[in-house]
Steps between C-alpha positions, in 0.01 A plus 500: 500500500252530209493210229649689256776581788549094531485469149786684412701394857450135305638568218778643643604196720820316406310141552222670203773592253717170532144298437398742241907395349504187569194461281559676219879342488292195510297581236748597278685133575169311375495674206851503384441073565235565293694703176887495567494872245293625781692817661479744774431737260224267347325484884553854517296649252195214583496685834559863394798553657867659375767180478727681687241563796421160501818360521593768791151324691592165438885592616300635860625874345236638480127438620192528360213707599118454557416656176762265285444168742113555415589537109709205526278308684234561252737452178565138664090394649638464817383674845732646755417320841408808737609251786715498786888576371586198763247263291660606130857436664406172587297353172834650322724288665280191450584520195832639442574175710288270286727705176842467657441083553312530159787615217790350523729842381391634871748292685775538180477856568545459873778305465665693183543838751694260717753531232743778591527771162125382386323808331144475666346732266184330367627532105841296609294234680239447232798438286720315712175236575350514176159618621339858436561845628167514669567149621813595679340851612168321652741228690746777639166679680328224593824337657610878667120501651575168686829630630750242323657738299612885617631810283783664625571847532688466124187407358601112416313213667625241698386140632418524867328146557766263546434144392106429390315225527125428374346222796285222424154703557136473378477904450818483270368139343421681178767766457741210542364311231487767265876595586591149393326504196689827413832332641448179237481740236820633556659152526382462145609821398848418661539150326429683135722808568767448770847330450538169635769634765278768649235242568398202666187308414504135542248195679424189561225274444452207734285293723454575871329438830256770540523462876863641454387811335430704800889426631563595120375840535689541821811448335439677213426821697870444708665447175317848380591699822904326471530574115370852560749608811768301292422729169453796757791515677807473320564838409295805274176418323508562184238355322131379545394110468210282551507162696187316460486175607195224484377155503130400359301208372493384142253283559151452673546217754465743781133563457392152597642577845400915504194611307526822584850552396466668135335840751783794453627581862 
């Protein structure tokens, strides 16, 4: 095979679309952050593409070929890794599991096609969740690509992972940290702009025995696994909620005993 044969058999792997997808979906994501007015359309014409053929590649409709992935690649200053389709699979994953622990509305989506009658196109989400279209469009690939979610012959999506859990893990350390920050600001969004009786947020300040703490956290995570099969399995879902539970220090006393204890883990 000549290398302008392997060339184009590259570009026409599945594995060298979806990364070619994935990134500009993720592209797309960082700048609507960036500028909420940002659109499709807006992304379209900064990489000289149609709006309606980008939205059929970023819907897997349609995909793109050498000529346009080259354009595109040069519109955005990035280069398309010539690599093994095996390698690009992989590095996606990495992070489309590092994204999935990272923003919170990953798991609400997960958990809102659990709901029998939910419309899973990408427009309802964003508005169900309060989050943007491309928000809700770059969380339904990235959590079809890992196989928790699957599209059924109808065309709707539906929540194939069962319960999830993030473990306790120094690869996930970060994303974990950066899902509670985004989880706090929701509390505080919830105490300014959800009725008292669709809400609980309430604690406690007192002293304690830090050797108790680690029989603390056991408890705490029985009480979270309980409350959740109790909320779980009384009937039909029918709504989305957060339960976030935690203890910390207000004060400094346990640095005489751990220096090293203000390091994130």
């Amino acid at each position: 095979m000549s290398p302008a044969e392997k060339k184009r058999s590259y570009f026409r792997q599945s594995e060298t679309q979806e990364f070619i997808r994935g990134f500009l979906l993720n592209e797309l994501l960082k700048r609507c952050k960036t500028n909420p007015r940002y659109s499709l359309r807006s992304f379209a014409k900064r990489i000289g593409m149609s709006p309606g053929m980008l939205s059929q590649v970023l819907k897997s409709k349609r995909n793109l070929s050498e000529k346009l992935a080259q354009r595109v690649s040069r519109s955005l200053d990035f280069k398309l890794p010539l690599g093994a389709a095996e390698s690009l699979q992989f590095n996606r994953l990495l992070g489309d599991h590092f994204r999935v622990i990272t923003d919170w509305y990953n798991f609400a989506i997960l958990e809102l096609l659990s709901i029998k009658g939910t419309d899973a196109d990408p427009k309802a989400i964003a508005k169900t969740l309060h989050i943007s279209p491309a928000e809700a469009q770059t969380a339904i690939a990235c959590l079809a690509r890992l196989g928790l979610i699957e599209q059924t012959k109808e065309g709707s999506w539906h929540n194939v992972s069962g319960h999830n859990t993030v473990l306790d893990d120094e690869s996930v350390a970060d994303a974990r940290r950066l899902q509670q920050i985004q989880i706090l600001k929701k509390a505080l969004e919830a105490l300014e702009n959800v009725p008292i009786a669709h809400r609980d947020q309430s604690s406690m300040i007192l002293a304690v025995d830090r050797k108790l703490l680690p029989e603390a956290r056991r408890r705490l995570t029985k009480m979270r696994r309980e409350l959740t099969q109790f909320l779980q399995s009384q009937g039909e879902t029918n709504d989305v909620y957060c339960l976030s539970f935690s203890y910390f220090p207000l004060t400094t006393l346990f640095e005489a005993e751990e220096p090293n204890a203000r390091k994130h883990h």
